[in-house]
VEXLUM-268508 format. One record per residue (C-alpha): x, y, z; residue in one letter. Coordinates in pm, 1 decimal, always signed. Each point is the difference from the previous one (the first is absolute). Example, Ala and Ser with C-alpha at 12.3 -4.5 7.8 and 13.67 -1.06 7.14 Angstrom:
2
<xx->+1230.0&yy->-450.0&zz->+780.0&residu->a>
<xx->+137.0&yy->+344.0&zz->-66.0&residu->s>
//
This chain:
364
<xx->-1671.6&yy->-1446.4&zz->-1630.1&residu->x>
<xx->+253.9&yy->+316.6&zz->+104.7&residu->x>
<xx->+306.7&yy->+27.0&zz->-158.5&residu->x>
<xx->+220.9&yy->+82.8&zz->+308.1&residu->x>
<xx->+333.4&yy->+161.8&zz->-80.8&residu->x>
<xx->+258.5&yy->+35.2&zz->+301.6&residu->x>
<xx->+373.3&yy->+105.1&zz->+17.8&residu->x>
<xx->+249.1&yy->-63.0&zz->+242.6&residu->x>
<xx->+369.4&yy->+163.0&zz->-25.0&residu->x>
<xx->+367.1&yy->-171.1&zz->+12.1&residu->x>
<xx->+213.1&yy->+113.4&zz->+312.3&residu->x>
<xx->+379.7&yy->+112.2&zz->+33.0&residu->x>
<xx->+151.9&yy->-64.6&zz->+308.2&residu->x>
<xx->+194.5&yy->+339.2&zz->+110.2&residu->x>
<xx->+165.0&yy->-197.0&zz->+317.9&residu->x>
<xx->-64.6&yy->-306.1&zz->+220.2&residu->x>
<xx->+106.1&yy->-289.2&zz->-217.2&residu->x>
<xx->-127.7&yy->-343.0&zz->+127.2&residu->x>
<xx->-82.5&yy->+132.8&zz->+395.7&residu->x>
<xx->-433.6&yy->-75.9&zz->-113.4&residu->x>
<xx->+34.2&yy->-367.7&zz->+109.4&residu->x>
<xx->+250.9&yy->+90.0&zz->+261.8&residu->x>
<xx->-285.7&yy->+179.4&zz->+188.5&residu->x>
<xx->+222.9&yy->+326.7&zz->-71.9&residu->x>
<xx->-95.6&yy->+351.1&zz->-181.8&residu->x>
<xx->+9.7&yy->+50.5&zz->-384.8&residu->x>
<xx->-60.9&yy->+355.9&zz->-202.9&residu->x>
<xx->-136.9&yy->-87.4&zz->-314.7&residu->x>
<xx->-204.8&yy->+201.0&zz->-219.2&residu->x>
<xx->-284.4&yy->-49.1&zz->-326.5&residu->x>
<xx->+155.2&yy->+39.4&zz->-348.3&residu->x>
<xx->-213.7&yy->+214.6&zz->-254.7&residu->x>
<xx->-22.1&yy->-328.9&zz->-204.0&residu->x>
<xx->-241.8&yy->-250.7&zz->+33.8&residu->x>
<xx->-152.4&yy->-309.9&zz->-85.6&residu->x>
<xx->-434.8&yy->+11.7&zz->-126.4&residu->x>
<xx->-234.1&yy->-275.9&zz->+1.6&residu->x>
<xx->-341.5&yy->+0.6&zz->-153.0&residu->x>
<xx->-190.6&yy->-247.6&zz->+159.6&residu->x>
<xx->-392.7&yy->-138.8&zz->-143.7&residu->x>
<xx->-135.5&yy->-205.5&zz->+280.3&residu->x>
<xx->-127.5&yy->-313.3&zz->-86.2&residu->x>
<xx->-303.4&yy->-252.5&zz->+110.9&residu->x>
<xx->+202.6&yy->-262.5&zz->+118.5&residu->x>
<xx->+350.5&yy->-31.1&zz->+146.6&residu->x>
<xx->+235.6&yy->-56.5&zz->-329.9&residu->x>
<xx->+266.5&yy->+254.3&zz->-93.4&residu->x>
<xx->+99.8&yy->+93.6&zz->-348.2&residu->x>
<xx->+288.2&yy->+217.0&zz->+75.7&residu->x>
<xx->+267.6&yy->+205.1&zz->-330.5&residu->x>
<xx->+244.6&yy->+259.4&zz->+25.2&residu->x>
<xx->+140.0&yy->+187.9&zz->-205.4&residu->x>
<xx->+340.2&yy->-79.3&zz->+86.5&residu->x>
<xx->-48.1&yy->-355.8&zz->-48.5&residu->x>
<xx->-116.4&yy->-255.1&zz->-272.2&residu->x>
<xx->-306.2&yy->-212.5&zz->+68.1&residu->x>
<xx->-283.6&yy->+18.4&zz->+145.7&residu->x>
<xx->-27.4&yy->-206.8&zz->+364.8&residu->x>
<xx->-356.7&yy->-157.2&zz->+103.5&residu->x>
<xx->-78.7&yy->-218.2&zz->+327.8&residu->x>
<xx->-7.5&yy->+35.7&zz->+347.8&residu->x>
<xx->+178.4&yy->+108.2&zz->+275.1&residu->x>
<xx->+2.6&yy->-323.5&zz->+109.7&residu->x>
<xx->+180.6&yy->-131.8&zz->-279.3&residu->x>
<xx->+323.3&yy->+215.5&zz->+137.3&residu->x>
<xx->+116.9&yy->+138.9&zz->-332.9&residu->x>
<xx->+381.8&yy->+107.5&zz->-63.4&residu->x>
<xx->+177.6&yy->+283.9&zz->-81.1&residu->x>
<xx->-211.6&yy->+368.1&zz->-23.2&residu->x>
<xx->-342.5&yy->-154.1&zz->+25.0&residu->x>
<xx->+126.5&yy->-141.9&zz->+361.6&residu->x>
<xx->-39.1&yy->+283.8&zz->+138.2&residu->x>
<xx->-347.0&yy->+140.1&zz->-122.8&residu->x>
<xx->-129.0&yy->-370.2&zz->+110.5&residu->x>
<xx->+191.2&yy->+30.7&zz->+342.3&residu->x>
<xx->-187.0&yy->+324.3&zz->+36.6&residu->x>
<xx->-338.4&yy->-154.0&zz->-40.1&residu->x>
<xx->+82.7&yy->-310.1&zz->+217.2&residu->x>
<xx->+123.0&yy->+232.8&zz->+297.2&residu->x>
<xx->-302.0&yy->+217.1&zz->+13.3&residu->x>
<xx->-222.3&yy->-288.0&zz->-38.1&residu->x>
<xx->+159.5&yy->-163.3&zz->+317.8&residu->x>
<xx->-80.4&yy->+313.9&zz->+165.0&residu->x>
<xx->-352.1&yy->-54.3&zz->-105.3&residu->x>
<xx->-44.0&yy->+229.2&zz->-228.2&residu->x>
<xx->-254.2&yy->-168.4&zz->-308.9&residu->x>
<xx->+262.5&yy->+74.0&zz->-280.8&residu->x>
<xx->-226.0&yy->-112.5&zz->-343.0&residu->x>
<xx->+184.6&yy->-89.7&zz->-291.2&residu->x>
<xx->+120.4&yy->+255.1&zz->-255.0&residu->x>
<xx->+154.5&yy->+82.5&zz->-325.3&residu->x>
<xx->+285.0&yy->+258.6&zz->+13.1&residu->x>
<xx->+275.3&yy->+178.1&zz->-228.6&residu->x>
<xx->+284.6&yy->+126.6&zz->+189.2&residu->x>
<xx->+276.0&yy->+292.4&zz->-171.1&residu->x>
<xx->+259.4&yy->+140.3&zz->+216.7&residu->x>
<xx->+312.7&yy->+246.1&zz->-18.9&residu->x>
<xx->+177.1&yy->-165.9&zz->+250.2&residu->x>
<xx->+301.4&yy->-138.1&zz->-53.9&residu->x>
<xx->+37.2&yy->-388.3&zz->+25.7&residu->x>
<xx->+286.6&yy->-128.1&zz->+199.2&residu->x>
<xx->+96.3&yy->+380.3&zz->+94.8&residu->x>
<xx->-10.3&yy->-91.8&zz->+345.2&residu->x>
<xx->-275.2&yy->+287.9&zz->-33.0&residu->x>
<xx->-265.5&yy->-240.7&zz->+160.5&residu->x>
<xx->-192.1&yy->-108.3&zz->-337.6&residu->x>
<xx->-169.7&yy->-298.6&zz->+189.4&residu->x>
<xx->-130.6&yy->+259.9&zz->+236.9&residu->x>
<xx->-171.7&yy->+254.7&zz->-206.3&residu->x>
<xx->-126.7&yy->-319.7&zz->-171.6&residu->x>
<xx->-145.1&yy->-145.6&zz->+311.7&residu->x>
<xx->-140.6&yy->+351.2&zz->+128.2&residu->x>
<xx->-177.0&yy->+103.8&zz->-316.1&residu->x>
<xx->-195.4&yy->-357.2&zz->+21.1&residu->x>
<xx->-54.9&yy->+54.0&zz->+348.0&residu->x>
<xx->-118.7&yy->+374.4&zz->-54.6&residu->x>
<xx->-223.1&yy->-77.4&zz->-283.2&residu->x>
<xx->-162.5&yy->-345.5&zz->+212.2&residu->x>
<xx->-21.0&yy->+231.9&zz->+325.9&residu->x>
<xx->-234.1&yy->+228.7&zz->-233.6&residu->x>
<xx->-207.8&yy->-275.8&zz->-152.6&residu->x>
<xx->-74.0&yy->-154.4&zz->+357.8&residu->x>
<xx->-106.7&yy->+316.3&zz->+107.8&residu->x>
<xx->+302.5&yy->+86.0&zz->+258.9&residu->x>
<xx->+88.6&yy->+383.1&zz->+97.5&residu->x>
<xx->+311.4&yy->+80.4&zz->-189.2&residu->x>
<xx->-21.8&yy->+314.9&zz->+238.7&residu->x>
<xx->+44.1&yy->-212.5&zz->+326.3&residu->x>
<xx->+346.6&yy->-12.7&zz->+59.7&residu->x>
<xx->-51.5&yy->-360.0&zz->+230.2&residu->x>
<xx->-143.8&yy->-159.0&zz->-351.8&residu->x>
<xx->+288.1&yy->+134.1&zz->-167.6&residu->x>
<xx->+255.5&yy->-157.7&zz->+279.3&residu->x>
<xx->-213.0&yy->-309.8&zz->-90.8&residu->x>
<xx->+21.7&yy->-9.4&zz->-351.3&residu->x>
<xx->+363.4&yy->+31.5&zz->+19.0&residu->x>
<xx->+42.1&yy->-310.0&zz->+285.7&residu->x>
<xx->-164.5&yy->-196.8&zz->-272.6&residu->x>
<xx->+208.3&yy->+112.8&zz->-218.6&residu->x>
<xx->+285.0&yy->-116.1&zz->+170.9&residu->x>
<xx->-130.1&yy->-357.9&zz->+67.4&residu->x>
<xx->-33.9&yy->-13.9&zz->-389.3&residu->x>
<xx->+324.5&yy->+29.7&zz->-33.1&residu->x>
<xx->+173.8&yy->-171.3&zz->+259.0&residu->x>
<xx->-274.8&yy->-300.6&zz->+18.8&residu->x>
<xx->-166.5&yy->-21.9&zz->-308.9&residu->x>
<xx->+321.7&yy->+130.0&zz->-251.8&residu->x>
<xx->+242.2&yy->-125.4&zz->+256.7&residu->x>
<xx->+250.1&yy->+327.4&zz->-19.9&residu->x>
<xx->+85.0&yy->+38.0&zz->+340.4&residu->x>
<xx->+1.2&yy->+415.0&zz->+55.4&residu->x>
<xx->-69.3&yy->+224.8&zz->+272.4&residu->x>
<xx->-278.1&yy->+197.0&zz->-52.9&residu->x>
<xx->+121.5&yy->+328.2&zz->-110.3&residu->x>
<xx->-81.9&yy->-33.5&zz->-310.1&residu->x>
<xx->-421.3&yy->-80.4&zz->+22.6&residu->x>
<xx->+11.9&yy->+251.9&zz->+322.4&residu->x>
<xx->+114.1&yy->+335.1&zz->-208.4&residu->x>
<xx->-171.2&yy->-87.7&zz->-324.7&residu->x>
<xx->-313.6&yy->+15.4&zz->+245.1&residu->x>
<xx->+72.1&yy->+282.1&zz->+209.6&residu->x>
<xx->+238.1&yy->+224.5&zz->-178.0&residu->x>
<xx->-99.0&yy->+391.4&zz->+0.6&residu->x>
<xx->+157.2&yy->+189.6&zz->-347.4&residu->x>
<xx->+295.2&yy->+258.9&zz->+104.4&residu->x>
<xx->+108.2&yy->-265.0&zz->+269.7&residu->x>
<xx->+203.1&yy->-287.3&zz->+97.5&residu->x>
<xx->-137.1&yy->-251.3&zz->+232.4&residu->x>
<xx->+133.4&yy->-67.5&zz->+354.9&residu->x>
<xx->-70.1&yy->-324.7&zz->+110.3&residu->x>
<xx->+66.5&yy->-183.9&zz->+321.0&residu->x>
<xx->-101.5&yy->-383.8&zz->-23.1&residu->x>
<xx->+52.1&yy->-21.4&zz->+390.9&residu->x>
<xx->-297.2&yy->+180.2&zz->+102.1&residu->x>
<xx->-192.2&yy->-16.6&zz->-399.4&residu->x>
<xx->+19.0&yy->+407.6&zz->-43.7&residu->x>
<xx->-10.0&yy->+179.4&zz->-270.1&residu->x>
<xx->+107.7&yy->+407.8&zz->-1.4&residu->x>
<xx->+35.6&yy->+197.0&zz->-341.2&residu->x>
<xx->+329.5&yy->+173.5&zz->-14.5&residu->x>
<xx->-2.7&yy->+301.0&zz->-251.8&residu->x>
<xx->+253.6&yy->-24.2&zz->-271.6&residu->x>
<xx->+50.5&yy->+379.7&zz->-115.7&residu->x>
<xx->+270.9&yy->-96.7&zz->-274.6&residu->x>
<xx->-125.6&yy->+234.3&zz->-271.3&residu->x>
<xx->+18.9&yy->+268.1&zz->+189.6&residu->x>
<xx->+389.8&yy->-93.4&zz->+95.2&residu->x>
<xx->+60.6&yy->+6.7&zz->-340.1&residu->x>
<xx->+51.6&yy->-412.1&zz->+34.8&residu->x>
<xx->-68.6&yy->-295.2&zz->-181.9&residu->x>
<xx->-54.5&yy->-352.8&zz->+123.1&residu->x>
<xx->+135.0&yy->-223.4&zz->-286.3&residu->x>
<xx->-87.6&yy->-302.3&zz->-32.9&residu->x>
<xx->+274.6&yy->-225.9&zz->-235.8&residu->x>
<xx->-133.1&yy->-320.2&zz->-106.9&residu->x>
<xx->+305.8&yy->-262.5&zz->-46.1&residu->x>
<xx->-249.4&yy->-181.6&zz->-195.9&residu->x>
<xx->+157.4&yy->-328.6&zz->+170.4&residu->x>
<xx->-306.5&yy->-132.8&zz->+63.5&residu->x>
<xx->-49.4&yy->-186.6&zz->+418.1&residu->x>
<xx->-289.5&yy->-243.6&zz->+81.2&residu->x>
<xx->-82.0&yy->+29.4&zz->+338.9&residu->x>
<xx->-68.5&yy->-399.6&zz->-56.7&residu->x>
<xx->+330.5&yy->-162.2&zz->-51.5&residu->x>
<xx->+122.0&yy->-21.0&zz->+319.1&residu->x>
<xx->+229.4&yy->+312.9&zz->+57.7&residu->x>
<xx->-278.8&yy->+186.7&zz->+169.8&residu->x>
<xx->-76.0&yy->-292.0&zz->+240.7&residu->x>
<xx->+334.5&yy->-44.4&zz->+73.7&residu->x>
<xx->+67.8&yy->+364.6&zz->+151.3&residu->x>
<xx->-337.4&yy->-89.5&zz->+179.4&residu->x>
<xx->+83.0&yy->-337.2&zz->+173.0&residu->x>
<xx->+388.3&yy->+163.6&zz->+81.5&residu->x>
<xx->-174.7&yy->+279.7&zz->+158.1&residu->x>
<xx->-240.6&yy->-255.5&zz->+217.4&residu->x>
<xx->+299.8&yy->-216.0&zz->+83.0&residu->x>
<xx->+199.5&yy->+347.8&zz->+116.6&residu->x>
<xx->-339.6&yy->+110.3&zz->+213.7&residu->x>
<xx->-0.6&yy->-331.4&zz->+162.9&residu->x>
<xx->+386.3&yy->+21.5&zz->+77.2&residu->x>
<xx->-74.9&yy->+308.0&zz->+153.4&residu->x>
<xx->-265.3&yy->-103.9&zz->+193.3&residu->x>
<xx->-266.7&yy->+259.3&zz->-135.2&residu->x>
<xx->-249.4&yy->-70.2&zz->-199.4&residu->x>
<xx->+66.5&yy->+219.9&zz->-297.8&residu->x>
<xx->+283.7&yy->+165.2&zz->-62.0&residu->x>
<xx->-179.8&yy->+354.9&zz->+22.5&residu->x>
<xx->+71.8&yy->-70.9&zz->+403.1&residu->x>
<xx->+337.7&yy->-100.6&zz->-20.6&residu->x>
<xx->+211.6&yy->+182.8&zz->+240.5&residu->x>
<xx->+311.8&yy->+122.4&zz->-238.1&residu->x>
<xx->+244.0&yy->-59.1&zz->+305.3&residu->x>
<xx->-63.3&yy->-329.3&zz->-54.6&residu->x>
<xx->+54.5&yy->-51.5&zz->-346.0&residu->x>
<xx->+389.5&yy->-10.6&zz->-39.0&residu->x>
<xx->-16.7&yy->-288.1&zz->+276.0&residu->x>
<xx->-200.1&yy->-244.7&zz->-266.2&residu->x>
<xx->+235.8&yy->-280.1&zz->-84.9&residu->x>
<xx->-96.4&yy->-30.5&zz->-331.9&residu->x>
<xx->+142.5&yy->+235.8&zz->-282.2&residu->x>
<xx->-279.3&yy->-19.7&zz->-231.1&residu->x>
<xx->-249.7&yy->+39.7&zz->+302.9&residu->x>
<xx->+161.2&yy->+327.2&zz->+112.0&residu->x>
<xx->+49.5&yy->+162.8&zz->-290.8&residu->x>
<xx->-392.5&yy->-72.5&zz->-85.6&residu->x>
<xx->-86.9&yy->+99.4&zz->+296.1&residu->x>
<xx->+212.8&yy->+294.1&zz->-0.2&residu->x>
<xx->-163.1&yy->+139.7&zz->-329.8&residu->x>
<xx->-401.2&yy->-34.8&zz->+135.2&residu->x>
<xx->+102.1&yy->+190.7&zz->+327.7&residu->x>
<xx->+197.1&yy->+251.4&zz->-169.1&residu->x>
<xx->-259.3&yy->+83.6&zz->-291.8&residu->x>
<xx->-278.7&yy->+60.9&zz->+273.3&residu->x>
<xx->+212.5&yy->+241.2&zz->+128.9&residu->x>
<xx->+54.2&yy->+163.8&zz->-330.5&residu->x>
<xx->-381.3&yy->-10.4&zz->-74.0&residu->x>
<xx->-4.3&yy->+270.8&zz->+315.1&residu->x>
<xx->+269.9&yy->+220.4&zz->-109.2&residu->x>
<xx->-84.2&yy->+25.8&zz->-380.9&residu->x>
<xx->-360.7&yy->+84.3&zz->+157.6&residu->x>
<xx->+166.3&yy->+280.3&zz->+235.1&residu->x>
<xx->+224.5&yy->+120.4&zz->-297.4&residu->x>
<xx->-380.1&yy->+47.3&zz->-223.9&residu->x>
<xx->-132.4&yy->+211.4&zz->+280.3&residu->x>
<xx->+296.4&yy->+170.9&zz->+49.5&residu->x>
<xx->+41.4&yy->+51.8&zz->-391.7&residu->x>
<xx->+341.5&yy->-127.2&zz->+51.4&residu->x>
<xx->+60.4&yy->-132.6&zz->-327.5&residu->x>
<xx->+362.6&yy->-55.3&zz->+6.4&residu->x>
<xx->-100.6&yy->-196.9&zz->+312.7&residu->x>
<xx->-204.4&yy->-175.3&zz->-185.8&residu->x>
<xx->+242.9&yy->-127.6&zz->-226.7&residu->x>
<xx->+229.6&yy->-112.6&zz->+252.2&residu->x>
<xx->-246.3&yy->-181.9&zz->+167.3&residu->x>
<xx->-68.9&yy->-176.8&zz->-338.6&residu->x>
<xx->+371.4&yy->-90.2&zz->-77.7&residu->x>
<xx->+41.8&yy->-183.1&zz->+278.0&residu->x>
<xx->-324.3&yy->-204.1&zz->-48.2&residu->x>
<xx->+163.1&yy->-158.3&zz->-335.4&residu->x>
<xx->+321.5&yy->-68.3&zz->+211.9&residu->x>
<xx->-179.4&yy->-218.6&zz->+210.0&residu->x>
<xx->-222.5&yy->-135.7&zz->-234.0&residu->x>
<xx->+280.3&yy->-88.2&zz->-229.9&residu->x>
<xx->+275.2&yy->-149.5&zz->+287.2&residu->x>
<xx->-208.0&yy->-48.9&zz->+293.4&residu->x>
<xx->-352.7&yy->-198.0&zz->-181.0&residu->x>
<xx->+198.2&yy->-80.1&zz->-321.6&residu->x>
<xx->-333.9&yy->+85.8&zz->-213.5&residu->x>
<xx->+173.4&yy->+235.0&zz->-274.8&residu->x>
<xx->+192.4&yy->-77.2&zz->-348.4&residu->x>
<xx->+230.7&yy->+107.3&zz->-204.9&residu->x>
<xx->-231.6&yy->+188.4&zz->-181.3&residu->x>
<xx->-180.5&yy->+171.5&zz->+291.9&residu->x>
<xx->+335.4&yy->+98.4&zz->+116.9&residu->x>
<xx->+108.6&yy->+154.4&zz->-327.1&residu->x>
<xx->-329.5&yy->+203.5&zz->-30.7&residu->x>
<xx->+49.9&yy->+151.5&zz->+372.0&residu->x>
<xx->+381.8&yy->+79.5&zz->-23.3&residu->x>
<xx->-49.2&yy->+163.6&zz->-375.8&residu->x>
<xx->-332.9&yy->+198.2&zz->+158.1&residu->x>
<xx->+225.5&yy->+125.6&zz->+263.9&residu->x>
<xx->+307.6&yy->+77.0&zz->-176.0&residu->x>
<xx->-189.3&yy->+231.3&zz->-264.4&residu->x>
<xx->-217.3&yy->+154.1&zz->+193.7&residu->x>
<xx->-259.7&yy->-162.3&zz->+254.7&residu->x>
<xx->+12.6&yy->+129.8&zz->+332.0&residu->x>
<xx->-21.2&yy->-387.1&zz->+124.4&residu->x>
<xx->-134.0&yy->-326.8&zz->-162.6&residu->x>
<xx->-121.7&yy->-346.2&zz->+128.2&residu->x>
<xx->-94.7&yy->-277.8&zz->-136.3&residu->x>
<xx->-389.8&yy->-36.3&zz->+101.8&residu->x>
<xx->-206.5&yy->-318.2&zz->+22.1&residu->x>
<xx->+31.9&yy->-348.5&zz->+42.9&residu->x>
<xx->+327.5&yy->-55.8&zz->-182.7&residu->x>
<xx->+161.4&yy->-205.0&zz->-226.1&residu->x>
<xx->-66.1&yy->+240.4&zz->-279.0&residu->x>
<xx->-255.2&yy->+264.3&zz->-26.2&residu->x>
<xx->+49.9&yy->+327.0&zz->-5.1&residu->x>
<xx->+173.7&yy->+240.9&zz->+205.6&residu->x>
<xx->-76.2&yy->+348.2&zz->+137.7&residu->x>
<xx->+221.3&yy->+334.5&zz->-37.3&residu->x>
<xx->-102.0&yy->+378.2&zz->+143.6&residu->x>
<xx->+99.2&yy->+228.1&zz->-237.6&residu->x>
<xx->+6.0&yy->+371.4&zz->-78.8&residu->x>
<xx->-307.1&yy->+62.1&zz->-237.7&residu->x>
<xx->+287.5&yy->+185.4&zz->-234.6&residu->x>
<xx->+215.7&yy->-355.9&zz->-17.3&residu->x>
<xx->-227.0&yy->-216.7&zz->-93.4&residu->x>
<xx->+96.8&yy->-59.9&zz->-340.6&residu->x>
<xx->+337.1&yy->+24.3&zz->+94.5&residu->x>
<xx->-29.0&yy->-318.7&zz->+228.3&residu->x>
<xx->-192.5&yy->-206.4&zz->-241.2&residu->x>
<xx->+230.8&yy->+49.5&zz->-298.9&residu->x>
<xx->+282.4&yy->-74.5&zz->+271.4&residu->x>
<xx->-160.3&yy->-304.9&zz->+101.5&residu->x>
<xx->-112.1&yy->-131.9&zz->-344.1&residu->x>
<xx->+389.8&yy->+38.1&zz->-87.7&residu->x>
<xx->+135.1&yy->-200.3&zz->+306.8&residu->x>
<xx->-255.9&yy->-279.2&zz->-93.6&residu->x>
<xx->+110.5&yy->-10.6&zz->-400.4&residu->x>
<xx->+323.7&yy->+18.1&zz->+87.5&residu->x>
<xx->-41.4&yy->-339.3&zz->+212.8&residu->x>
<xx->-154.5&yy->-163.3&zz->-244.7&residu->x>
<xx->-335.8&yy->+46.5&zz->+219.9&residu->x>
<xx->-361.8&yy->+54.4&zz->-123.7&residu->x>
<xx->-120.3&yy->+362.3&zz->-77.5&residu->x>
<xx->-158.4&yy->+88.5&zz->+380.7&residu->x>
<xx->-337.8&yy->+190.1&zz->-18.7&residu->x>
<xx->-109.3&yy->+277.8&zz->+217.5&residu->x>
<xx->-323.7&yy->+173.9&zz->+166.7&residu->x>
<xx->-11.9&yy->+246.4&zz->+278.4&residu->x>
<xx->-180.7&yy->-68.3&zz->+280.1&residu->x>
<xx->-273.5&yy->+261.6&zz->+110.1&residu->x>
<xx->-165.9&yy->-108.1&zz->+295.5&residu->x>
<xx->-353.5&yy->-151.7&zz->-105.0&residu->x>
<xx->-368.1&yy->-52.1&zz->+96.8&residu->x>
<xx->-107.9&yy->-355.0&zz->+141.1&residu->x>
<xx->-204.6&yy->-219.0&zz->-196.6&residu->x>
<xx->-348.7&yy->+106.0&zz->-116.3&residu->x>
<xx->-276.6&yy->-32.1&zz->-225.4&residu->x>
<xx->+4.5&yy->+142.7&zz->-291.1&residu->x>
<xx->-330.2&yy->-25.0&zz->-128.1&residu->x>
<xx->-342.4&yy->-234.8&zz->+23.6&residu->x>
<xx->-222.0&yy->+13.5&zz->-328.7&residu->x>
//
């Protein structure tokens, strides 16, 4: 039997917060860390499934619908086996340097390095860009069906088709999918990432909620997603919540086009602006930040960062600061001192260089 190993990468959002399952435009881009599997296929269909972040080994089916991390490698199997694919059985060990509960996509990388490594043993072209789009639908149907976390799609769709050096422009209106270079090194810039370490499950509710408002503000509109809402029309909703949702989707896909135009221009103050306002809205218009998100933005900014954001689904996570190369340590000991003196826990950091997709790794 082959011991396939596959990797798959964690994302960072840079903009476009929430606007995947709005039919709107995103720019998110691969993280240099990822999550490994080693998978043995087996002769029958059982999984034995460990990783090395958790105790425990789990064996059964994916019919038997596991919890927690194992969900999602099962989900994984049970989507590509209702696309027909003959998924056997297999035993697997899983390590990854993504962070958990980040808001850094853990679940995806997860989810992608299965589907990577599978896609290899059933004897797919990792090359063809359609199987890749179809590895990452499945993906996504693992996670919304099978795990029952009701996201987008940004997350499976980078980890698949991300291109190192770039972020990711993707439209979910028409499915495309253009690499936008992300020369920060050479601007003497850092995308920081600070993890709040409050810890979000995209399964409690909060998510959903945003989800179903932002259906419920479509339908007052009369479009069906909020990607075709006609802003004129927005202020004229006579719900407060409603607007103020809907105000935040049609507003970010507009600042998914200008921080795009201020990359190409090399506009980084631009830039900056563009991603200041985007944790304005996200934090009074969609009501998705905390106190701690907050705290890590304004402290990023006041000692140093260009502009900050929170980035991901909210509730926690992490959030994202461009920086001068040269402040750097200057914004992480400012940050770490903001949290202490709050009584909040010790945040963690990694910078964000634009990564490659998921891929195997090696077949022996």
């Amino acid at each position: 039997m082959p011991v396939l190993v596959a990797s798959a990468p964690g994302r960072v959002n840079l903009i476009g917060e929430h606007t995947d399952y709005n039919g709107g435009l995103c720019l998110p881009l691969a993280l240099p860390q990822r999550t490994t599997i080693s998978l043995v296929p087996r002769t029958d269909r059982a999984l034995s499934l460990s990783s090395a972040q958790e105790e425990g080994v789990w064996e059964g089916r994916a019919e038997d619908r596991p919890d927690g991390w194992a969900a999602y490698v099962a989900g994984v199997v049970q989507a590509l086996r209702d696309d027909g694919h003959d998924v056997p059985g297999f035993e697997a060990s899983i390590d990854s340097e993504v962070p958990v509960g980040a808001g850094l996509s853990s679940s995806a990388a997860l989810e992608c390095s299965v589907a990577t490594a599978l896609a290899a043993l059933l004897g797919l072209d990792l090359d063809d860009r359609a199987v890749r789009r179809e590895l990452a639908e499945a993906c996504i149907r693992a996670e919304n069906d099978y795990v029952g976390a009701p996201t987008g799609g940004m997350d499976q769709t980078v980890a698949m088709l991300a291109r190192a050096g770039h972020a990711l422009l993707l439209d979910f209106a028409d499915g495309s999918a253009t690499p936008v270079e992300l020369p920060l090194e050479e601007a003497g810039l850092v995308l920081l990432v600070i993890d709040t370490r409050v810890s979000h499950a995209l399964t409690d509710g909060s998510y959903g909620n945003r989800r179903s408002e932002s259906a419920d503000a479509a339908r007052a509109l009369g479009v069906q997603s909020l990607a075709d809402a006609d802003p004129r029309r927005i202020d004229a909703l006579d719900d407060p919540m409603l607007r103020r949702r809907a105000r935040h989707v049609v507003t970010e896909n507009l600042r998914v086009l200008q921080a795009v135009g201020a990359i190409g221009d090399r506009s980084w103050d631009a830039l900056a602006a563009v991603l200041d306002a985007s944790h304005v809205s996200m934090r009074d218009d969609f009501e998705i930040s905390c106190r701690e998100l907050d705290l890590a933005v304004e402290t990023a900014r006041a000692s140093g960062a260009l502009g900050a954001r929170m980035t991901g689904g909210g509730f926690g996570g992490s959030a994202i600061a461009l920086v001068p190369r040269a402040v750097v340590p200057d914004v992480q000991e400012s940050v770490t001192k903001a949290f202490a003196d709050a009584c909040l826990d010790h945040p963690a950091y990694l910078v964000a260089t634009p990564g490659e997709a998921a891929r195997i790794e090696s077949v022996s």
